[in-house]
N, C-alpha and C positions, 0 to 999 in steps of 0.2 A: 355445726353452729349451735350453740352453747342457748338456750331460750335468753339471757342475757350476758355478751360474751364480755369480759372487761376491758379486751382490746378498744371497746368503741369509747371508754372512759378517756384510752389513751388518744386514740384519734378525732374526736371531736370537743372541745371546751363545751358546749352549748349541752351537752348529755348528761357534763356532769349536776348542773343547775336542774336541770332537767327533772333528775331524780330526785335528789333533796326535795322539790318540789311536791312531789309526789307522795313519797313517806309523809310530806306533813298532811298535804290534804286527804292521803288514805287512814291516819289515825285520826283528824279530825272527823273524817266520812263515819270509822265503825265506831268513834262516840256520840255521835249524834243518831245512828241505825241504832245502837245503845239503848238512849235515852227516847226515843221512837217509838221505842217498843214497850219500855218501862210504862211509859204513859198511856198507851195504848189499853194495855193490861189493866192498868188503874182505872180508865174510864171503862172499858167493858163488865172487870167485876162492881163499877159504881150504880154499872144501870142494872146489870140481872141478878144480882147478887144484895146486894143493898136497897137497888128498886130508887137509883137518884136519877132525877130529871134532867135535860138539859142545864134549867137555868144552876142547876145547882153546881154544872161541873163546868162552867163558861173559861173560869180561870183555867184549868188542864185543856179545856180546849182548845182555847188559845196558845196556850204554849202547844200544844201539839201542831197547832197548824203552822208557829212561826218555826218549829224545829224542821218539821217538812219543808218549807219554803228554803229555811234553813240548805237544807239537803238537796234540794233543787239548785240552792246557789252554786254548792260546794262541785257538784256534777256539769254544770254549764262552766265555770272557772275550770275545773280539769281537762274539757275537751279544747278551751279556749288556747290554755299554755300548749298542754299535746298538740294539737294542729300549726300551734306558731312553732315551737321544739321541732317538730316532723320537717319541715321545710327547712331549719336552722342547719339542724343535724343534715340533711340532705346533702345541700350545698357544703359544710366543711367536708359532707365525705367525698363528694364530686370533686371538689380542690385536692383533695390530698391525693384522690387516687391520678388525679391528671400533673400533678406535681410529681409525685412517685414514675409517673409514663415515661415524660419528658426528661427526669431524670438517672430513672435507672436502666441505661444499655437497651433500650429496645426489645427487652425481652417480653416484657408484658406484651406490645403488640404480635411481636410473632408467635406466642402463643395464642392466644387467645383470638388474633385475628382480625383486621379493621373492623368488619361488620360484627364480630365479637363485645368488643371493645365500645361500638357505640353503641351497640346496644347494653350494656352491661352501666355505660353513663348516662342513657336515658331512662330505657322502660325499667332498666335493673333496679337500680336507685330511687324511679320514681315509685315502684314497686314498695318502698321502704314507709310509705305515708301511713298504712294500716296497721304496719308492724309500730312504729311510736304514735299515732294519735289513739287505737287501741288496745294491740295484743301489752306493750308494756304498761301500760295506767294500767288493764287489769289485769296483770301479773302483780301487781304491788299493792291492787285493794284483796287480791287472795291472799297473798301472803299475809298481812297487818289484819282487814278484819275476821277471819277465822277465828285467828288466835285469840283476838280479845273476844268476841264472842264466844268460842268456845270456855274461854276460862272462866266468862259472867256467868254461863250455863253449868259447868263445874262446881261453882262457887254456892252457886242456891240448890243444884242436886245432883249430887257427886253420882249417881246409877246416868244419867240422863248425859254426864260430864265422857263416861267410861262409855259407853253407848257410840256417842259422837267418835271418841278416841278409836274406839276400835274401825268404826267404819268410814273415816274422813279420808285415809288413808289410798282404800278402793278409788277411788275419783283421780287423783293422780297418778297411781299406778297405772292404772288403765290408757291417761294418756301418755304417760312417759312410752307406750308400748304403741296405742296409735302414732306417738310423733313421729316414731323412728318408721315407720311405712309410709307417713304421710310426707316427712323428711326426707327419703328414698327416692320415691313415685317424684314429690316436685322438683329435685334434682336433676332425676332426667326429662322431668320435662321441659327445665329448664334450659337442658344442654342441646335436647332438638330444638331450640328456641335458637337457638346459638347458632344452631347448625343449618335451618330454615335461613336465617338472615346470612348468611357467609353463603347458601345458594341463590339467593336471592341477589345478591348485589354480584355475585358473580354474572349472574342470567341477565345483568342490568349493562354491566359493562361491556359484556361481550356479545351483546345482543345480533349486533350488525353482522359480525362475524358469524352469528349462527344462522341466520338468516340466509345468508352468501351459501355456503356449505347444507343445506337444508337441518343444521338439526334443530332448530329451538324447538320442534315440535318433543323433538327426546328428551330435550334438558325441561321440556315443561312439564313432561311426566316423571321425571327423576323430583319437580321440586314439588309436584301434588303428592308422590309417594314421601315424602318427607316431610309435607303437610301433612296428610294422613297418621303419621306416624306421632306429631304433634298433637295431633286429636286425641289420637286413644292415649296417651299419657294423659292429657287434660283429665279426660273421663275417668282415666283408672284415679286420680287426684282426687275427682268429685266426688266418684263411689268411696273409697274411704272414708273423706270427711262425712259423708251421710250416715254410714256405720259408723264412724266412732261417735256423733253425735246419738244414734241412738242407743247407743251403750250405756253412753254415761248419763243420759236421760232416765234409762232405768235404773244403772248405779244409783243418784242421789234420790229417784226419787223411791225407790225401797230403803234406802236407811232413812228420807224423813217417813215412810208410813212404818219400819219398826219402832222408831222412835215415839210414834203416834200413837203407834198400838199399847206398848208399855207404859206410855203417861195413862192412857183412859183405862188401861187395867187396874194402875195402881187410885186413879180415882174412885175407883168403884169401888175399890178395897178401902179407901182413906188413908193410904201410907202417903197421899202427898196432897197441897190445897190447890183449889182451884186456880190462885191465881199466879203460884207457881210452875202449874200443868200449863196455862194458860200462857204465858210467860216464854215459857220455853218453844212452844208451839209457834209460837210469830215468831221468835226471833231464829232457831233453828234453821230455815232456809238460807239464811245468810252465814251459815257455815259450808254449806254446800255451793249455794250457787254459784258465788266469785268463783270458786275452782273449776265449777264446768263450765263457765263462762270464758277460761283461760281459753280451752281445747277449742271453742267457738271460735274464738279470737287467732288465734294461732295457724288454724285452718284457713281465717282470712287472708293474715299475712304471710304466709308460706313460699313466696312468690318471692317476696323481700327478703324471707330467711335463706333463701336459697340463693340470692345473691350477692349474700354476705360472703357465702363461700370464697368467692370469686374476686371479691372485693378486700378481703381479710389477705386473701393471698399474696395481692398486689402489694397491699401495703407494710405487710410483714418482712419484705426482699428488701436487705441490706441497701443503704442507696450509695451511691459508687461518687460519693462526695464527702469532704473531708480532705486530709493531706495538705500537703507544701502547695503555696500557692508558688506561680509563676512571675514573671515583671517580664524578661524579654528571653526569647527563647529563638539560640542558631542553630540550630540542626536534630532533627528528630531520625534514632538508628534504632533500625529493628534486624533483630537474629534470632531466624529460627524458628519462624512462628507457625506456631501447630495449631488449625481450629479443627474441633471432633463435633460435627452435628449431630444430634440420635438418627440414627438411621442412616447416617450416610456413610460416607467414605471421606477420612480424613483429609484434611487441606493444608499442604506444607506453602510455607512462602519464603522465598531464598532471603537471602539477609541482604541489605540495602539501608542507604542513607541518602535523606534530603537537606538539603544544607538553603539557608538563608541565600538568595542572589543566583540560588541554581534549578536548575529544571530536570528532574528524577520522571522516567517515564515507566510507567508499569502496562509490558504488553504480555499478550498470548491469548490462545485460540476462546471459543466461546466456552462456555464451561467453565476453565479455571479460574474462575469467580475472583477475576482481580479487584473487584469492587470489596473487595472483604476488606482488603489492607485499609482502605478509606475509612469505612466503620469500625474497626478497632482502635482505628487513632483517634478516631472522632466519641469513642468509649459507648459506641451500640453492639461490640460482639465484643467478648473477653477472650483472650488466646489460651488453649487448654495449655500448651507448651511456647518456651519462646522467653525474650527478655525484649523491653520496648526502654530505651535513651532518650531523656529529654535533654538537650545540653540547655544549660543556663545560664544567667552570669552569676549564679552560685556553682558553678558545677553540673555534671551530669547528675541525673535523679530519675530515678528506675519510674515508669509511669504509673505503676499501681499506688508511687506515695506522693504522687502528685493528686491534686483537687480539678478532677473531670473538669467543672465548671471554668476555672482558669485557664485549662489548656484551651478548650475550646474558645474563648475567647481569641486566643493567639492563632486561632485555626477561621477559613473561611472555604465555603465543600459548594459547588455545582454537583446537586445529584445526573445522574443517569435518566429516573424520570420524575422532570418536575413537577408537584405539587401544589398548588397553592387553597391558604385559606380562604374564604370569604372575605375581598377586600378589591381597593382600585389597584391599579398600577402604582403609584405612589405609597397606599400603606404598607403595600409589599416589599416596596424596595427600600422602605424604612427600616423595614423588618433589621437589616444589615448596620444600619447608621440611622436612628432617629431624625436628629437632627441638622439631617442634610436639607439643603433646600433645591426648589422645584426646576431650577437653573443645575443642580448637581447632578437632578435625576435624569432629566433631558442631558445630559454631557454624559455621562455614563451610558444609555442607551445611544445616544450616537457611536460613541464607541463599542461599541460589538456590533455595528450598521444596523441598527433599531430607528427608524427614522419615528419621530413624534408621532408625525403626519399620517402613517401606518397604522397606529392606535382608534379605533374609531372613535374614541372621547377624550382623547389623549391621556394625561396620567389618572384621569379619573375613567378611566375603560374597566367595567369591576370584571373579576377572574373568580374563578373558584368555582362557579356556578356548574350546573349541571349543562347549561348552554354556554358553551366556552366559544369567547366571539375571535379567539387568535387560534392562527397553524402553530403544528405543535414547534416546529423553526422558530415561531416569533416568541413562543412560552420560553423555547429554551435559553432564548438571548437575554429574556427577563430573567431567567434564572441567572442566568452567568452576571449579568447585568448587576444584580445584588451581592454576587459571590467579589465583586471587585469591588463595590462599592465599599464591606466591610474594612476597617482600618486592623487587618488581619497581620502575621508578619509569614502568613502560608495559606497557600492556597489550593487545594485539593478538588482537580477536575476531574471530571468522568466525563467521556468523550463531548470535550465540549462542540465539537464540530459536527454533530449527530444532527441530521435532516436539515443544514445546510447547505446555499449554492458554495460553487468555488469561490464568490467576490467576498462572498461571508467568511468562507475559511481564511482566506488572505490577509481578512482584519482581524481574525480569532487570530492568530498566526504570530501577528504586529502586537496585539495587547500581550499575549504570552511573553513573548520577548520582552516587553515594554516594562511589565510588570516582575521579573526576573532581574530586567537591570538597576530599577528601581529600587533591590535590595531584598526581595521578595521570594520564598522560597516556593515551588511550584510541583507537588505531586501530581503528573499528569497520567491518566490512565486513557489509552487511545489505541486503536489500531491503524490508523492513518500513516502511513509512511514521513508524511511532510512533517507531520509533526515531530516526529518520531527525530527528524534531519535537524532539528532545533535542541535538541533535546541532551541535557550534560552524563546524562548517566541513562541508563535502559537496563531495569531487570525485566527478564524472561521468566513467565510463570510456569514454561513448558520446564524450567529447567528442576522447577519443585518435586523432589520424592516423599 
């Protein structure tokens, strides 16, 4: 990550005001430290040098103090926009990157992980506040007032100008060389960060089960040894930022005392006046300090640079939208399809076609990951080989120049295992059809035999929580429940008969059918034999080489 990468110009509108901002109030800042100091100079050689009294210098005083106040404003208005910009920025990048999720194939989450992933949209992101109310304002008051400071200091003594020149240089060399250690170290501390929370939620869900089995005593020392391992990265983080801060502590502050040294030599000598030695002396730290104030800053936000990484990556993956939209869509035909996972062993899927008004069953043993064919149609896995058919009333059109978002539209999926947000039973089953009403949701749930009554608050029963008040039977009926509810023209099951009684199968059974003759095309993925009896077409996944 770039100290200011221009990706973020692209990804958030709010960054780019942001800056503008910034460049102005950082040249107004180093003309007013300017003129600050001008004055300053003037009134000290007024009183030792001259021998003038207060009352005499009331006017310069005055303006000195309204320039200071001045200056004071300019620095409370900087941190004011920075902190409102920090949270602005925040949130577009949290939207883009959960846009980008939602949209591109699911791969961000499987890499990266559930408890990856949320962490990376909370702590990561909120990690980002220090890096904009901060590290950038002063990257942009080092940049701006050096320069004009330096050139004011060139300008009235060109030895003092060369001086600066040669040595200003050291301060950011030096961090360009800490960043990249301290860029490194946060990196990975970042990724045990990652990796801590993907233990953790693991240790969370499968608790009961360790417990039953005696190990949660071992997986709790597998998650302290990865704690541990998150500490000493921390530490190795801090120790660097203490070294490089006292590096550059000494860097500036030996070029201001040669600097020092050369003004009072050449005063003793008279090659230069008092109150241009003078002059240069105040104002000189403000060539330096903004720069080692960067590496301060930078040290803070480190946390946030480092999950930009992360967050750069997300957003820079092609989105798999775009193409021929769709209006009605008969039959979806796949041949040949080849998924290559890293690391595993390739996955053939024999070729097959589901048609409008018919029921295509995809069976075979555990393992051959017949749930895959669901997520490539549904555009979360990409087939490495293979050709995917969408017939339309334009014609067949190859899926990759179709518009994900349209197909899916035309598509309605009962996962394997249900999920739901934070919500009731009603917002969920919105989720499929908005605006259905409370008389449609109740008719749909009786249909898959979900009795109301069942519900302990009826549609307002909230799900999602970590206290989940329904068997996971009654979860999956709500799933199914919403997967019919969609005004889809296909509908892709995954064993919808999964931890139900027989009476329940007989009605899963009857809507199948129901929904089939209705006109309705039906990817059913099941091992059930009855189902399988219903069923117009059945490919075998044993049959894939």
């Amino acid at each position: 990550m770039k100290p200011l990468d221009p990706r973020l110009l692209r990804y958030s509108r709010s960054s780019r005001g942001f800056l503008t901002y910034l460049v102005a109030l950082s040249t107004i800042g180093a003309i007013a430290t300017i003129t600050q100091a001008f004055l300053l100079t003037k009134l000290i050689v007024s009183f030792f040098q001259k021998h003038q009294n207060f009352w005499d210098q009331r006017s310069p005083l005055t303006f000195l103090a309204l320039v200071f106040i001045f200056r004071a404003g300019i620095s409370y208005l900087s941190d004011r926009i920075s902190a409102a910009a920090a949270i602005n920025i925040r949130n577009e990048l949290r939207s883009a990157v959960l846009k980008k999720v939602l949209s591109n194939e699911g791969r961000d989450t499987n890499e990266l992980g559930t408890a990856g992933l949320s962490l990376l949209l909370t702590k990561g992101i909120g990690n980002l506040d220090s890096y904009f109310s901060r590290f950038i304002p002063q990257l942009f008051i080092a940049g701006i007032v050096p320069v004009l400071v330096g050139v004011i200091i060139a300008v009235r003594d060109i030895r003092s100008g060369i001086i600066i020149l040669l040595t200003i240089p050291l301060i950011p060399l030096f961090g360009i060389l800490i960043g990249k250690f301290t860029a490194s170290a946060t990196s990975k501390k970042w990724q045990t960060l990652n990796l801590l929370g993907g233990y953790f939620l693991d240790l969370l869900n499968g608790l009961t089960t360790l417990r039953v089995y005696g190990r949660h005593k071992a997986q709790n020392e597998k998650l302290q040894k990865v704690g541990d391992d998150y500490r000493k990265e921390t530490m190795k983080v801090l120790k660097i930022s203490f070294l490089s801060s006292l590096a550059l502590e000494l860097v500036a502050t030996l070029s201001i005392a040669l600097l020092a040294v050369t003004i009072g030599l050449r005063l003793v000598s008279g090659s230069i006046t008092l109150e241009i030695g003078l002059f240069i002396l105040i104002i000189a730290p403000e060539v330096y300090w903004p720069i080692r104030q960067v590496a301060t800053f930078f040290h803070a936000a480190s946390d946030g640079i480092a999950a930009f990484d992360s967050i750069f990556k997300i957003l820079d993956r092609p989105t798999s939208s775009g193409g021929r939209s769709v209006n009605q869509v008969f039959a979806i035909t796949w041949s040949q399809l080849t998924v290559a996972y890293p690391n595993r062993t390739e996955l053939h899927i024999p070729s097959g076609q589901v048609n409008v008004g018919n029921v295509h069953a995809l069976v075979g043993a555990s393992g051959t990951r017949k749930s895959t064919l669901a997520a490539i149609l549904l555009g979360f896995v990409r087939p490495t080989y293979g050709e995917i058919l969408i017939s339309t009333d334009s014609g067949s059109i190859p899926m990759s120049e179709v518009d994900i978002e349209s197909l899916r539209a035309k598509l309605s999926w009962l996962p394997q295992e249900p999920r739901f947000p934070v919500g009731t039973v009603a917002q969920i089953l919105r989720h499929a059809k908005p605006v259905a009403t409370d008389f449609e949701l109740i008719e749909v749930l009786t249909k898959v035999d979900l009795d109301i009554k069942d519900l302990p608050n009826g549609l307002s029963t909230e799900l999602g929580s970590i206290k989940q008040p329904l068997s996971f039977g009654q979860q999956r009926k709500i799933a199914l429940a919403r997967a019919l509810l969609k005004p889809a023209q296909f509908i892709i099951l995954d064993e919808p008969t999964a931890s139900v009684d027989d009476v329940s199968e007989a009605t899963i059974r009857k809507v199948i059918k129901d929904e089939s003759s209705s006109g309705k095309g039906i990817l059913l993925i099941s091992h059930r034999n009855l189902l399988l009896l219903d069923s117009d077409q059945i490919t075998d996944m044993a049959r894939a080489r």
